[in-house]
C-alpha positions as CSV (number, residue, x, y, z in Angstrom):
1,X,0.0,0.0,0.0
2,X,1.4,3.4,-0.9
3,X,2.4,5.7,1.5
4,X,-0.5,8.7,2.0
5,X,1.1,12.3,0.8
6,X,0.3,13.7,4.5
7,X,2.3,10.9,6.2
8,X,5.1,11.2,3.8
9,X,4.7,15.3,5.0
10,X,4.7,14.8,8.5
11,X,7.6,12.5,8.5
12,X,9.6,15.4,6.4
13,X,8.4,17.6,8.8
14,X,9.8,15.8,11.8
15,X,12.9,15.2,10.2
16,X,13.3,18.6,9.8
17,X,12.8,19.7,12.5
18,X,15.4,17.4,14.5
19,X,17.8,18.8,12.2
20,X,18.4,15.5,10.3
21,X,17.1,17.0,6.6
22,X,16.4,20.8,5.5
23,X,14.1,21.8,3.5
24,X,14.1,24.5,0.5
25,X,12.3,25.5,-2.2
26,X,12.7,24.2,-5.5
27,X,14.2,27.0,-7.6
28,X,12.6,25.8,-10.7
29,X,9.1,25.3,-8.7
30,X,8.2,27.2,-6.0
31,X,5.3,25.0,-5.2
32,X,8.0,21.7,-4.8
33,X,10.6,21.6,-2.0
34,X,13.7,20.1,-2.5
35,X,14.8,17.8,0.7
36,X,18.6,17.2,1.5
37,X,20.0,15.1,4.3
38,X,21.9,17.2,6.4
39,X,25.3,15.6,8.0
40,X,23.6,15.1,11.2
41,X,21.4,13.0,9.4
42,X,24.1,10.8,7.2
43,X,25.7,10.1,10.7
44,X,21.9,9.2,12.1
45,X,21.3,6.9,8.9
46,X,24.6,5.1,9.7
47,X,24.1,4.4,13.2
48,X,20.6,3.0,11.9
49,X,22.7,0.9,9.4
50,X,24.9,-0.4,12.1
51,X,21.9,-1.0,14.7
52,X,20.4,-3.0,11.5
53,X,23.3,-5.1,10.8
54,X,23.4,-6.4,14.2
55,X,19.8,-7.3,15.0
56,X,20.2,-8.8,11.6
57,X,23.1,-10.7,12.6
58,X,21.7,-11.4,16.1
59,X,18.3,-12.8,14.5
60,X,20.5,-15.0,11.9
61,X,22.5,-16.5,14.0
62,X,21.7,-19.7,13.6
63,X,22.0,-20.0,10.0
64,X,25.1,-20.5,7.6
65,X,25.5,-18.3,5.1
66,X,24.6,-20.5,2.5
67,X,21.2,-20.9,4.6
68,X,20.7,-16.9,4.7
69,X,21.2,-16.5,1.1
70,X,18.0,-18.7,0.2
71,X,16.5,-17.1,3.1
72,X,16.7,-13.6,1.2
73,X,15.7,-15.3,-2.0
74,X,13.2,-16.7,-0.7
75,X,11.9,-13.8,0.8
76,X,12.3,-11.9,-2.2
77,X,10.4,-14.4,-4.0
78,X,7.4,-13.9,-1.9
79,X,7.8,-10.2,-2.2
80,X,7.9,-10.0,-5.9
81,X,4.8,-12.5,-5.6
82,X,2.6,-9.6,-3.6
83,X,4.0,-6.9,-5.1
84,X,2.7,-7.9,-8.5
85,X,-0.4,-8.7,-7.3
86,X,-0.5,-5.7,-5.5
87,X,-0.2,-3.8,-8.8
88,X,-3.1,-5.8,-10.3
89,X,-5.6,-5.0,-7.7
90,X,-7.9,-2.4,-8.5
């Protein structure tokens, strides 16, 4: 399900407002912002990378590697699977 264009501009709006993205507007279109991640925010999405990688890692323990590649496959089997049907619903 697509996001909803006033979620999508409260999330901007929180971002912004923790300092993480600014927002200006687009010189070409006044009625368009342009959004750019601000440094505080590359080191915010890198911390979120690292947090990922180790629940990740924590969750996956278990498995082999060869066992967590066909995991992802098969996960991204299923999601191509209800993504396309998604696409065909009206």
């Amino acid at each position: 399900m697509p996001a909803h264009v006033s979620d999508i501009v409260a999330t901007i709006n929180e971002l912004a407002q923790t300092g993480l993205v600014e927002r200006t507007p687009d010189q070409t279109d006044r009625r368009r912002n342009v959004i750019t991640v601000t440094p505080a925010g590359r080191q915010r999405l890198r911390w979120l990378d690292e947090q990922v990688l180790d629940i990740q890692n924590d969750l996956l323990a278990p498995l082999s590697g060869k066992e967590r590649a066909e995991l992802r496959r098969l996960l991204g089997r299923l999601l191509s699977h209800h993504r396309a049907e998604a696409k065909q619903e009206p």
